[in-house]
C-alpha positions in Angstrom: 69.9 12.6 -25.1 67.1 11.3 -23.0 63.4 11.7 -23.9 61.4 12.2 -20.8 58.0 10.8 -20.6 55.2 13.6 -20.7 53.8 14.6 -17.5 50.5 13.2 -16.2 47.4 14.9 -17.1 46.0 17.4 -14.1 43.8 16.9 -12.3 40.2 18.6 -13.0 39.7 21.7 -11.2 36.4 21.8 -8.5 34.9 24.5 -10.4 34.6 21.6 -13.5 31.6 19.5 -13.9 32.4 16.0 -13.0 30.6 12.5 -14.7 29.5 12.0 -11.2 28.1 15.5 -10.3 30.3 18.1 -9.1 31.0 21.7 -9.2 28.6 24.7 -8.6 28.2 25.0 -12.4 27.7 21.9 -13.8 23.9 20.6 -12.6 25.0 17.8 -10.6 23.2 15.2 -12.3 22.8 14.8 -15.9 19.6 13.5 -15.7 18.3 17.1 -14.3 19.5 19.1 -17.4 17.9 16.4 -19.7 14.7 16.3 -17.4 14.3 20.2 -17.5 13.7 20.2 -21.3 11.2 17.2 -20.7 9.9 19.2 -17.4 9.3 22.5 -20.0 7.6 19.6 -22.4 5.5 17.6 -20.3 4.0 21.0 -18.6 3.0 22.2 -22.1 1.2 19.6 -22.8 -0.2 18.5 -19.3 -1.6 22.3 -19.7 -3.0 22.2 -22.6 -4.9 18.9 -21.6 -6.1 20.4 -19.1 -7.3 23.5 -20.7 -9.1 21.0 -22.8 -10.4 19.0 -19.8 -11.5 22.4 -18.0 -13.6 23.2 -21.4 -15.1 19.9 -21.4 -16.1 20.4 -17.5 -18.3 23.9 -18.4 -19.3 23.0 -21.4 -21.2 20.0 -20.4 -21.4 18.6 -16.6 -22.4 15.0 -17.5 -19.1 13.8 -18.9 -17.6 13.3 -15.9 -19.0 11.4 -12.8 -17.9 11.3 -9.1 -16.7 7.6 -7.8 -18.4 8.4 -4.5 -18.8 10.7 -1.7 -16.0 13.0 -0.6 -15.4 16.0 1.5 -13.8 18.5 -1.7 -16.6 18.1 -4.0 -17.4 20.6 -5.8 -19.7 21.7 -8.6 -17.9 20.3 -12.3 -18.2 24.1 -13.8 -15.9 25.1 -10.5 -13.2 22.3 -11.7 -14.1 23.2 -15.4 -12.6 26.9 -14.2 -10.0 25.8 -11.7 -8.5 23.2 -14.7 -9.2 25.7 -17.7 -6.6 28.6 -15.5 -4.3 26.2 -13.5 -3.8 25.0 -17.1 -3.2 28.1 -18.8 -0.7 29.2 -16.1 1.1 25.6 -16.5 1.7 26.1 -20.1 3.0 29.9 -19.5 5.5 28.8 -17.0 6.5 25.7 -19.1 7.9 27.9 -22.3 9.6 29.9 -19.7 10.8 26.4 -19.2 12.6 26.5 -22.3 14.7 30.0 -21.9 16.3 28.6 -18.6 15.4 31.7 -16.3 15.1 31.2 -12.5 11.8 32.7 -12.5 10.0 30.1 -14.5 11.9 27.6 -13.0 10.0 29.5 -9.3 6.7 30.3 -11.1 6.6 26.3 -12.7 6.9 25.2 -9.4 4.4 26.7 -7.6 1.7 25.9 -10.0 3.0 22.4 -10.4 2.1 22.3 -7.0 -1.0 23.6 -7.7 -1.6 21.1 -10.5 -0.8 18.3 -7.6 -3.3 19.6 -5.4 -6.0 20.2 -8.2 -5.2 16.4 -9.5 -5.4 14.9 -5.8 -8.8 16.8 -5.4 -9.9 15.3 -9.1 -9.5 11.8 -8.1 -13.2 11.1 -7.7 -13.6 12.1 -10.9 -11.3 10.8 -13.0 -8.7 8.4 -10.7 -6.2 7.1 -13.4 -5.9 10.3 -15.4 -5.1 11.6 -12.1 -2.8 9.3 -10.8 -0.6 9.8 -14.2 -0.4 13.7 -13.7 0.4 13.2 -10.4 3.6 11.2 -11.1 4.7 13.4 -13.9 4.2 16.3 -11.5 6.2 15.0 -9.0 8.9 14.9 -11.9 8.9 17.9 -13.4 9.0 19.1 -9.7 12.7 16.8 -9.5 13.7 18.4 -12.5 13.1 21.7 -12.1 14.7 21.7 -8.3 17.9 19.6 -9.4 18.7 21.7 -12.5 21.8 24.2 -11.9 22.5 27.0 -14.9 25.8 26.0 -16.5 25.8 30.1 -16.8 28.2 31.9 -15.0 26.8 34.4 -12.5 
């Protein structure tokens, strides 16, 4: 009697998630899933700094000071308001984060992009602080586009 060797694994389906990327429900990058819980994270606390920095900006106009003239300038209680709701509506949208739903992944998105714009606009007053919420912006914006619901629909 002859023992016949076992036959070679198959191959993985297309539907599977691959190390590489792959399928429709896998997220095509690892670093996505991973970056959607830090996305969810990093809006939380980006909003609630700057529900802290839109306090500081109506309570009291002579904490912050402009590095020169520029064409957006606008009156600190205005950015004290614009800061205190963008951030509000930035920590909303990043618990939604958290549950994995397509409509905090659209509503996170637009006011990330909101929070962009704001931050560009705040660079006379505060330029590094800016510059850093800028950048993370820009990620959570990568994460929250490249991230694909291992859920079936």
């Amino acid at each position: 009697m002859t023992s016949a060797a076992p036959p070679p694994p198959a191959p993985p389906a297309p539907d599977d998630r691959m190390p590489g990327g792959g399928g429709p429900r896998g997220s095509g990058d690892s670093w996505a899933a991973g970056g959607l819980a830090l996305g969810g994270t990093l809006m939380v606390v980006y909003g609630l700094f700057a529900v802290l920095q839109g306090i500081t900006a109506i309570a009291d106009d002579e904490v912050y000071t402009s590095f020169g003239d520029y064409v957006f300038e606008f009156d600190l209680t205005a950015w004290g308001w614009i800061h205190l709701v963008v951030g509000v509506l930035v920590v909303a949208a990043g618990f939604g984060l958290f549950t994995g739903a397509t409509w905090a992944r659209m509503v996170g998105a637009v006011v990330v992009g909101l929070a962009l714009i704001a931050n560009f606009m705040w660079l006379p007053y505060q330029p590094f602080w800016s510059i850093i919420m800028i950048v993370t912006g820009l990620f959570v914006l990568w994460s929250v586009f490249n991230y694909r619901s291992t859920r079936a629909v």
